[in-house]
C-alpha atoms as an extended CHARMM CRD file, in Angstrom:
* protein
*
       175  EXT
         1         1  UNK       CA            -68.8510000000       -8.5560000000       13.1870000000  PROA      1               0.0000000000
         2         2  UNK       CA            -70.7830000000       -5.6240000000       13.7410000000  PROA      2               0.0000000000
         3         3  UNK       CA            -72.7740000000       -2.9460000000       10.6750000000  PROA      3               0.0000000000
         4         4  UNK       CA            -71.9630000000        0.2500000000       12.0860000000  PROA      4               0.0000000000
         5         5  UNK       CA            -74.2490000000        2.9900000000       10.6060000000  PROA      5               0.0000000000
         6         6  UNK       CA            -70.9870000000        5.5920000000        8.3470000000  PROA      6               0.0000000000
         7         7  UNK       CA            -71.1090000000        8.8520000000        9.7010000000  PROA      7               0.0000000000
         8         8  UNK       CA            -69.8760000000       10.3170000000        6.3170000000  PROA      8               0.0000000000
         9         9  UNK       CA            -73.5480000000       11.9920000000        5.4400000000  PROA      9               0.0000000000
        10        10  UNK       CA            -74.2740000000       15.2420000000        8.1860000000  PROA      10              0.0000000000
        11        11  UNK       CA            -77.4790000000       17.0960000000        8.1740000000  PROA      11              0.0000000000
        12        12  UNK       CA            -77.7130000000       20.3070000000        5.7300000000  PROA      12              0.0000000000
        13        13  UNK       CA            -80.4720000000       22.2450000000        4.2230000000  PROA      13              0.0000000000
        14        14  UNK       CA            -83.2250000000       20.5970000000        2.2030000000  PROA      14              0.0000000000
        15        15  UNK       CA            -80.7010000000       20.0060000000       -1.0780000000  PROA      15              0.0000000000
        16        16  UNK       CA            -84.0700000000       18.7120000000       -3.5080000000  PROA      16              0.0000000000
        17        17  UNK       CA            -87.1580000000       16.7180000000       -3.2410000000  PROA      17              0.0000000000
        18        18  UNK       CA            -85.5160000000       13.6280000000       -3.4550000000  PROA      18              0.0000000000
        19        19  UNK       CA            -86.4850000000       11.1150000000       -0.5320000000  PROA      19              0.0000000000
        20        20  UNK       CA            -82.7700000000       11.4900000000        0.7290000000  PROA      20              0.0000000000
        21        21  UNK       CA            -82.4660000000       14.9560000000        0.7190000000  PROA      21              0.0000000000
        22        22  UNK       CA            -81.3110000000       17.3010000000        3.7330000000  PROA      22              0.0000000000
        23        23  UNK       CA            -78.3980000000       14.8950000000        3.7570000000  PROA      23              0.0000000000
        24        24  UNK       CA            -74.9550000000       16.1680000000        2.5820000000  PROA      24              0.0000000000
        25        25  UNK       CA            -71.3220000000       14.6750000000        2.0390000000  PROA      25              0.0000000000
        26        26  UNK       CA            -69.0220000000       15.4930000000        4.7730000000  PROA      26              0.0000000000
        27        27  UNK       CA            -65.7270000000       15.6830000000        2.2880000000  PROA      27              0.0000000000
        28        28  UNK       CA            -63.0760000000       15.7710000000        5.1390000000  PROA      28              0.0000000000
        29        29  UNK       CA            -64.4300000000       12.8190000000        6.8570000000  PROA      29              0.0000000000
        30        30  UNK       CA            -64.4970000000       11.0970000000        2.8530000000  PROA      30              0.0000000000
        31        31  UNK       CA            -61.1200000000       12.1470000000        2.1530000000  PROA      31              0.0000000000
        32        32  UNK       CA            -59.7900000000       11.0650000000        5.8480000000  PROA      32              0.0000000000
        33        33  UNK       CA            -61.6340000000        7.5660000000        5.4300000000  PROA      33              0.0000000000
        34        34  UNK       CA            -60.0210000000        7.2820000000        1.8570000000  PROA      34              0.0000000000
        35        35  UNK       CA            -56.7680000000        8.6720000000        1.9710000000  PROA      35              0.0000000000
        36        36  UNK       CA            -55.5710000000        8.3990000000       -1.7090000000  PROA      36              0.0000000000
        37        37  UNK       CA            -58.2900000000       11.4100000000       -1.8460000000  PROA      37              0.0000000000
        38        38  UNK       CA            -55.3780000000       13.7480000000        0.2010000000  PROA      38              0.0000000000
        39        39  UNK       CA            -53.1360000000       12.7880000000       -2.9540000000  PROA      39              0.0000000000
        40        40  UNK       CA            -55.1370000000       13.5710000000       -5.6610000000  PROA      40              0.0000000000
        41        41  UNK       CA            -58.8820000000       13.6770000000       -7.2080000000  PROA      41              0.0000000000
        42        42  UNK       CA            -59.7900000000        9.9230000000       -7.8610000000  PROA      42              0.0000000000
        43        43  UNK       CA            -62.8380000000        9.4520000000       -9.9010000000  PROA      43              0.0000000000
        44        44  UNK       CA            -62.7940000000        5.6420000000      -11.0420000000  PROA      44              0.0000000000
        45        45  UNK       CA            -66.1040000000        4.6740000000       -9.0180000000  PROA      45              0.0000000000
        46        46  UNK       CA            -66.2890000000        1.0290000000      -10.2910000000  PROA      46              0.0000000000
        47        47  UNK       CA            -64.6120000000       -2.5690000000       -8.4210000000  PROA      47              0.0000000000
        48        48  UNK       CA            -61.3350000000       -1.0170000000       -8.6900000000  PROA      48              0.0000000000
        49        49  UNK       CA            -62.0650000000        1.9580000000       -6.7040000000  PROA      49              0.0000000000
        50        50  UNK       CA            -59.7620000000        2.6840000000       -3.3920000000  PROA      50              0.0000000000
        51        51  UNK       CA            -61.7230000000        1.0220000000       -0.4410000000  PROA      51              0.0000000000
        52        52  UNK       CA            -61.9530000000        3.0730000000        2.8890000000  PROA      52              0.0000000000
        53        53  UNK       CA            -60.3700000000        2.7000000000        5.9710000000  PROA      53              0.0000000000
        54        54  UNK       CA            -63.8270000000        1.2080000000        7.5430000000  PROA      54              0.0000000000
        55        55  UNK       CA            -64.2920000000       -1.3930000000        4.5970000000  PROA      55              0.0000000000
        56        56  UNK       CA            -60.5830000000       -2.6030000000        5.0660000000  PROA      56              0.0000000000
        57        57  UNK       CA            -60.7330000000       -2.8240000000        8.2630000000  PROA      57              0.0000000000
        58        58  UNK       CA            -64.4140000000       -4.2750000000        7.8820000000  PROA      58              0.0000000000
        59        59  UNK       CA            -63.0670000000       -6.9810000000        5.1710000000  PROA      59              0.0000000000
        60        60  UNK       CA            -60.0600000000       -7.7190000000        7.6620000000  PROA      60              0.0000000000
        61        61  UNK       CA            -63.1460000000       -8.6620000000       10.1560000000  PROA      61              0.0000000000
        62        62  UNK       CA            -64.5440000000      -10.5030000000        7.5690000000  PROA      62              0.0000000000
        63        63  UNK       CA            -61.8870000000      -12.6080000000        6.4370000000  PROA      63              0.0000000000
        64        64  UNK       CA            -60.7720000000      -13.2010000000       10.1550000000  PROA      64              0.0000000000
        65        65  UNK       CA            -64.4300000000      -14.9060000000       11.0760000000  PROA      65              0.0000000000
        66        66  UNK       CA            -64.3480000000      -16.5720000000        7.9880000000  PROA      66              0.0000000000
        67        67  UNK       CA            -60.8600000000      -17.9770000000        8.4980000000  PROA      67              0.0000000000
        68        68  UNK       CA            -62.0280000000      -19.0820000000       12.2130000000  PROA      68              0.0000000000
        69        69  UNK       CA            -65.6740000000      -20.2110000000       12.2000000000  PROA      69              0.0000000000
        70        70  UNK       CA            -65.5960000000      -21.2120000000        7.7550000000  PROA      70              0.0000000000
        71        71  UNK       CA            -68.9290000000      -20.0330000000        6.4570000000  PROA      71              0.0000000000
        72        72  UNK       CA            -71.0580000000      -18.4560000000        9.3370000000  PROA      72              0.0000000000
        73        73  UNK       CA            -74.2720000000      -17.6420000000        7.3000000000  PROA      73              0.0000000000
        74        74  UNK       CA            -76.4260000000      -17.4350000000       10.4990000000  PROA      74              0.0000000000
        75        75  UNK       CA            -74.1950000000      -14.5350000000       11.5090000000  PROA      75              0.0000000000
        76        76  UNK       CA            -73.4180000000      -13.2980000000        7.4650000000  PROA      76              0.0000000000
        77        77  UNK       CA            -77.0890000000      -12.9060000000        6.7450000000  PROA      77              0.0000000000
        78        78  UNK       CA            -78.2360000000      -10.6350000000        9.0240000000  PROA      78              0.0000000000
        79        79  UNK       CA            -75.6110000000       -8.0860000000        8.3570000000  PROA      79              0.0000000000
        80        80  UNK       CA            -76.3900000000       -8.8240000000        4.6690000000  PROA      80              0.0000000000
        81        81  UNK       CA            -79.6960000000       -7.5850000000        5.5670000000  PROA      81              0.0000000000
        82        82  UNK       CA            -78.4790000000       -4.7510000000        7.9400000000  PROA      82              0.0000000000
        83        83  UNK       CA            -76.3930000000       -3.6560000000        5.0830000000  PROA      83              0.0000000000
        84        84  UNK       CA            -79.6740000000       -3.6000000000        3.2000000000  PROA      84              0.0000000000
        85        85  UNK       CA            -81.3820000000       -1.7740000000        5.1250000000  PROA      85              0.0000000000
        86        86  UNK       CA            -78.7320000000        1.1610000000        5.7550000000  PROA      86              0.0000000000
        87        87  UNK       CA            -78.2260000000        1.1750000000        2.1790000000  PROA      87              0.0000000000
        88        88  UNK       CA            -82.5380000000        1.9740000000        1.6680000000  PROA      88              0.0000000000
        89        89  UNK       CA            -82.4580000000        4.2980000000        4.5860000000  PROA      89              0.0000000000
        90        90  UNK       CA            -79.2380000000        6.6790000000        3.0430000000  PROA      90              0.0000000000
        91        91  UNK       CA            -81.2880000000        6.4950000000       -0.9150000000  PROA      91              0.0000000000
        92        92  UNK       CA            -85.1760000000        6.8250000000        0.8850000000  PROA      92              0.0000000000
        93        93  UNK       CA            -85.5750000000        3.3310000000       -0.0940000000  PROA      93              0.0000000000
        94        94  UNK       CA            -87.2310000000       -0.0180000000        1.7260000000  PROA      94              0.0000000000
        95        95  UNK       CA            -85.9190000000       -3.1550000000        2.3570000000  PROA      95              0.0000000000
        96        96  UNK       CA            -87.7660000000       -4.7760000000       -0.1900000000  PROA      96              0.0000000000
        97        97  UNK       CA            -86.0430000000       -1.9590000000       -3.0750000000  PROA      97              0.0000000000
        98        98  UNK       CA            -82.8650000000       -3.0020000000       -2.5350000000  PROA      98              0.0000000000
        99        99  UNK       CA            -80.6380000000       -6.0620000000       -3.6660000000  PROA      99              0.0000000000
       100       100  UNK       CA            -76.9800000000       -7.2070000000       -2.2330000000  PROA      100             0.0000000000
       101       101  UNK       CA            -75.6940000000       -8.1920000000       -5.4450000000  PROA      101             0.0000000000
       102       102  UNK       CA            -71.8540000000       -8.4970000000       -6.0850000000  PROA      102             0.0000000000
       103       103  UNK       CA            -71.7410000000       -6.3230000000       -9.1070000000  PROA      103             0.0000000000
       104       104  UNK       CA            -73.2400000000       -3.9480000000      -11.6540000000  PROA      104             0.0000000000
       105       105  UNK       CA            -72.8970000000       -6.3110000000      -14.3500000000  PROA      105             0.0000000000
       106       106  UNK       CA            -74.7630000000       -9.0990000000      -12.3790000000  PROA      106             0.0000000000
       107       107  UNK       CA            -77.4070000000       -6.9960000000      -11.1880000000  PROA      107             0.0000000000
       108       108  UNK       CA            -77.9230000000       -5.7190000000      -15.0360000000  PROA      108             0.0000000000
       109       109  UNK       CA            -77.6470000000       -9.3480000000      -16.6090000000  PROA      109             0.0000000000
       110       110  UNK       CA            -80.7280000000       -9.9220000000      -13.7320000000  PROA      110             0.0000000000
       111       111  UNK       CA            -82.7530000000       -6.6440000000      -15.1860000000  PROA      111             0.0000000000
       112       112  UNK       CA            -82.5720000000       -7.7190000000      -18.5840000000  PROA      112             0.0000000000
       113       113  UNK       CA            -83.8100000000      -11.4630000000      -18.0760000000  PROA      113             0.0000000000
       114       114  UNK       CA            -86.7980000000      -10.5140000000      -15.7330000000  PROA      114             0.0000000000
       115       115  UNK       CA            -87.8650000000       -7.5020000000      -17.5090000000  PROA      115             0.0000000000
       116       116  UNK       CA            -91.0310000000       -7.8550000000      -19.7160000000  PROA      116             0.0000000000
       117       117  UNK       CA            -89.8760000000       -5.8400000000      -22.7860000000  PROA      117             0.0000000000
       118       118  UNK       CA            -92.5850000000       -4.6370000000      -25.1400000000  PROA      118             0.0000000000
       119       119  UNK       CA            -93.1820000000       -6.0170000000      -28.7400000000  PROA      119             0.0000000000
       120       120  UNK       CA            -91.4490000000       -3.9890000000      -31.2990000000  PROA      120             0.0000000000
       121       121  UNK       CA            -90.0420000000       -1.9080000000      -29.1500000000  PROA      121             0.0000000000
       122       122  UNK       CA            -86.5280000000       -0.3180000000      -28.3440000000  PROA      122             0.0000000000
       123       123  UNK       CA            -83.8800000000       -0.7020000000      -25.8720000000  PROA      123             0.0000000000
       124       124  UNK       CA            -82.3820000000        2.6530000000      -24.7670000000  PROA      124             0.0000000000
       125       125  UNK       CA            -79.0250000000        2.8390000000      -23.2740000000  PROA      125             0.0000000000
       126       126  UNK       CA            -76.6670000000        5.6530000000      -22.0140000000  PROA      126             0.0000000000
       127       127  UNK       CA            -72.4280000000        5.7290000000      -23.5230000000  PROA      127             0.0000000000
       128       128  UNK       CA            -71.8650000000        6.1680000000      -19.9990000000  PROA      128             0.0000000000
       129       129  UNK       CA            -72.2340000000        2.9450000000      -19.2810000000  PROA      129             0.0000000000
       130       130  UNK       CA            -69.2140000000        0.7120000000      -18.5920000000  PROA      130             0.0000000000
       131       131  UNK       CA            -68.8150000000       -0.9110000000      -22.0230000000  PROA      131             0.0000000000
       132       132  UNK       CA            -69.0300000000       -4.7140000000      -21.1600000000  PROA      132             0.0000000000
       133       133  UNK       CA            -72.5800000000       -3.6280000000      -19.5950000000  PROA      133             0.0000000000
       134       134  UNK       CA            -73.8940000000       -2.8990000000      -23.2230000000  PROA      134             0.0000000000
       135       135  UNK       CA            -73.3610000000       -6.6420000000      -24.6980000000  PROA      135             0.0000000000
       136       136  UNK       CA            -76.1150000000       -7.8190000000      -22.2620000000  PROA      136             0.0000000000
       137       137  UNK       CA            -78.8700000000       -4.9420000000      -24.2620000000  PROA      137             0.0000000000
       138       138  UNK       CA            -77.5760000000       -6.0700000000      -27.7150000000  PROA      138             0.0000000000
       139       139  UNK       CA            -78.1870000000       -9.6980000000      -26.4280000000  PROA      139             0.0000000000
       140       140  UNK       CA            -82.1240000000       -8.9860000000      -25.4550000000  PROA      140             0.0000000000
       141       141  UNK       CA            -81.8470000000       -7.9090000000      -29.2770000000  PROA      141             0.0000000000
       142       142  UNK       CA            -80.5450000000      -10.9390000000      -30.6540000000  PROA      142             0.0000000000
       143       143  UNK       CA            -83.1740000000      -12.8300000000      -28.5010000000  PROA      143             0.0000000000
       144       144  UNK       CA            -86.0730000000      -10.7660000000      -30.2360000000  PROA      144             0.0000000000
       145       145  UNK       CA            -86.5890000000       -9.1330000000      -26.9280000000  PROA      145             0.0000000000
       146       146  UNK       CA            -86.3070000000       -5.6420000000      -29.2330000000  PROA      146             0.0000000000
       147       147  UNK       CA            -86.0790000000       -3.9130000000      -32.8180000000  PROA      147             0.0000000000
       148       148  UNK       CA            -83.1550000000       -2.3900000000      -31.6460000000  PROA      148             0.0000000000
       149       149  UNK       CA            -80.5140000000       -0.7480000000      -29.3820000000  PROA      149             0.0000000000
       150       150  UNK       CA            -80.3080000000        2.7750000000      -29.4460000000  PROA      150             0.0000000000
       151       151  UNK       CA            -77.4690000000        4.8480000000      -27.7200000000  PROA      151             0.0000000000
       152       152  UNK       CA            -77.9890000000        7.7750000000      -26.4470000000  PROA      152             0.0000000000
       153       153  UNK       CA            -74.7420000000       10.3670000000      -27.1730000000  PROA      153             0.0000000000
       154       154  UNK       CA            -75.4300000000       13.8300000000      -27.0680000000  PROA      154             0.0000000000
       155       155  UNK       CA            -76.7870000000       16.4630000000      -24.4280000000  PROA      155             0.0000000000
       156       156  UNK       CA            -77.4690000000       15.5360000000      -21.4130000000  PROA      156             0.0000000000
       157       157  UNK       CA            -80.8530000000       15.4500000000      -19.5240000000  PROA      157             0.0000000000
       158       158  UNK       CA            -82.3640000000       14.4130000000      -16.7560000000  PROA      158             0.0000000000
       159       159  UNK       CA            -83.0330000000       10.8640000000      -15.9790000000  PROA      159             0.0000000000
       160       160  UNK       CA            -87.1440000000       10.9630000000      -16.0770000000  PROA      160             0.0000000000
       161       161  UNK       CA            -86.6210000000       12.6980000000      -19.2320000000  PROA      161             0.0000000000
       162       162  UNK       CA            -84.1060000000        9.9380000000      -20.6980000000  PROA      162             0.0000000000
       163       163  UNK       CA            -86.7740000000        7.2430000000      -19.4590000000  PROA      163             0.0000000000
       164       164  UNK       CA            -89.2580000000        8.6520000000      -21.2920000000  PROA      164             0.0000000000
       165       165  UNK       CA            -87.0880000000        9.3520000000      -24.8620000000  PROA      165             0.0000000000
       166       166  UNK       CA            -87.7950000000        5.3970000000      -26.4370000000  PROA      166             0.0000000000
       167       167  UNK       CA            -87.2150000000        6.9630000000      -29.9700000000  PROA      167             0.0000000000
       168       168  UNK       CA            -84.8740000000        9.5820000000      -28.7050000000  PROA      168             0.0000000000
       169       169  UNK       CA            -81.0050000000        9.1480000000      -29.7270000000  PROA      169             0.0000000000
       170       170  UNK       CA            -80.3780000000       12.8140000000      -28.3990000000  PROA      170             0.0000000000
       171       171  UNK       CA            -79.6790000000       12.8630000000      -24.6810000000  PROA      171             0.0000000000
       172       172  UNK       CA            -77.8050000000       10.8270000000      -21.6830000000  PROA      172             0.0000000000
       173       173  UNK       CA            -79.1580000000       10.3480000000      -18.4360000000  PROA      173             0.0000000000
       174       174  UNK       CA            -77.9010000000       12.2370000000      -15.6720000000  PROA      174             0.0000000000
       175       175  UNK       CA            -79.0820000000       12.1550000000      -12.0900000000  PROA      175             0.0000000000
């Protein structure tokens, strides 16, 4: 098995001052890579989203090695790390920033136990997040981690601003 760098990012105009910027989606090569897109607008973005044509054929791979040589980590873990490292290089992130992790809700459930939360203070979520995500904040609670869990409703605003609001009930984050 081989990472191949996706060629579904081109070049375009400095877009903002973000470390990945001058890159821009190339929307006929997403919707040719995930053809339910030529059917109709599909906005789910969570596990049960429609896989592309490169991860099927990459999980087909997968499952083919796995099936002939059982677990090949010394193979596995370099592309683990290769898949690392593409990930950093599309966000304008290093190796050491990034985490292969097999879900959102494991990679939150490993926030909230390592963070060092500050006495009194509050937990601040977004109702955007995917609602089994928000039992893990109103755990940290119940563990006197925080006072309370505050969720954030209304207007939206930008995500420094949102990190910044730990009293604020009145915006939620947006990228």
């Amino acid at each position: 098995m081989v990472i191949r760098e996706h060629s579904l990012y081109t070049r375009a105009r400095k877009l903002s001052d973000h470390p990945a910027s001058g890159v821009a989606l190339n929307i006929d090569l997403v919707r040719k890579e995930i053809p339910v897109t030529s059917r109709r607008a599909y906005f789910d973005n969570a596990g049960t989203g429609p896989p592309s044509i490169h991860v099927l054929d990459s999980i087909h791979e997968y499952m083919t090695d796995w099936r002939d040589y059982g677990e090949n980590w010394e193979e596995w873990l370099p592309m683990i790390i290769g898949s690392r490292r593409l990930f950093g290089k599309m966000i304008g992130a290093g190796l050491d920033e990034v985490a292969s992790v097999p879900n959102v809700t494991s990679a939150l459930t490993a926030l909230a136990s390592s963070m060092k939360y500050k006495p009194n203070g509050n937990i601040v979520i977004s109702e955007l997040n995917f609602p089994t995500n928000i039992y893990m904040w109103h755990l940290q609670k119940r563990h006197g981690r925080a006072s309370e869990v505050r969720l954030l409703r209304k207007n939206l605003c930008f995500l420094d601003e949102w990190l910044s609001r730990e009293d604020s009930r009145d915006c939620k984050a947006r990228a």
